[in-house]
C-alpha positions as CSV (number, residue, x, y, z in Angstrom):
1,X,-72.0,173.1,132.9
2,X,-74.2,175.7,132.8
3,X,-77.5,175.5,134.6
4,X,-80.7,176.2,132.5
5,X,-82.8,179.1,133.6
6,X,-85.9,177.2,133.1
7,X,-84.9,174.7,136.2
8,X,-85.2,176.5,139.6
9,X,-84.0,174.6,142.9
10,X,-85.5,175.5,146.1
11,X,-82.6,176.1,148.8
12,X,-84.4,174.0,151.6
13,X,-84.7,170.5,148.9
14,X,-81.5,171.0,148.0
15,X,-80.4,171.2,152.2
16,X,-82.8,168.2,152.6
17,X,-81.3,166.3,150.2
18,X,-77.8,167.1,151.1
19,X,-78.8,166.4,154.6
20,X,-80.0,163.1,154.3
21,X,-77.5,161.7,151.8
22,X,-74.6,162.7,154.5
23,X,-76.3,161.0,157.2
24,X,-76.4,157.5,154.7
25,X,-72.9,158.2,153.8
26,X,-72.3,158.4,157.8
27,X,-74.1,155.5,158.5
28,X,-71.9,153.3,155.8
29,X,-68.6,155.0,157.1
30,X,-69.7,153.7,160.9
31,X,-70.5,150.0,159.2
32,X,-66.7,150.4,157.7
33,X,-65.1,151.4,160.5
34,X,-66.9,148.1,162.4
35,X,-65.6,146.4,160.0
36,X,-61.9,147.7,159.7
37,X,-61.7,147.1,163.9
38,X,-62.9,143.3,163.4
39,X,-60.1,142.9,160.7
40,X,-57.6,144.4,162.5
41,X,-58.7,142.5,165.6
42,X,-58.1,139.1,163.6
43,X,-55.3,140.2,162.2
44,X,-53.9,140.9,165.6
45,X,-55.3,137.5,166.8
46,X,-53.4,135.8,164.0
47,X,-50.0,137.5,164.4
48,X,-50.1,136.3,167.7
49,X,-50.8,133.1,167.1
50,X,-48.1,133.4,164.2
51,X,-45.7,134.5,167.1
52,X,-46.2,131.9,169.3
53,X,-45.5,129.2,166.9
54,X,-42.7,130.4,165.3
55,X,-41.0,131.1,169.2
56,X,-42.6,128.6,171.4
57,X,-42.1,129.3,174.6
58,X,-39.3,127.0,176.4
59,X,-40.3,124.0,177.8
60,X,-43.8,124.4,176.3
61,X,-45.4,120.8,175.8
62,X,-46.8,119.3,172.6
63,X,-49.9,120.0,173.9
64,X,-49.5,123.5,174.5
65,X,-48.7,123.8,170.8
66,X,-52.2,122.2,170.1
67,X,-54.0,124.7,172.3
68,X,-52.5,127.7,170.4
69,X,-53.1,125.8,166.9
70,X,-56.1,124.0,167.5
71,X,-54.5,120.8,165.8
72,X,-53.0,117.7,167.5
């Protein structure tokens, strides 16, 4: 698209503006990758928890069980 020659942009606004819309676009990718960590922390947390119930330990205790499940 063709610009028109009746709109001039100034170098520095267009720097400014650039400038400040990486920093937001920063910002959001740090809040992300926050995020991502927490999910991958659960799922982590929940695998385990998967893992332990499907291979209890050997002569693990019903109550053992309940500690890993949170149920009695």
């Amino acid at each position: 698209m063709p610009r028109s020659t009746d709109r001039r942009t100034d170098p520095a606004a267009v720097t400014a503006s650039l400038a400040a819309e990486a920093a937001l676009l920063e910002g959001r990718m740090s809040v992300l990758r926050e995020a991502i960590d927490s999910v991958d922390a659960r799922i982590d947390a929940v695998s385990e928890t998967l893992r332990r119930l499907r291979h209890p330990v050997a002569g693990a205790t019903d109550d053992d069980v309940c500690s890993v499940t949170g149920r009695p």
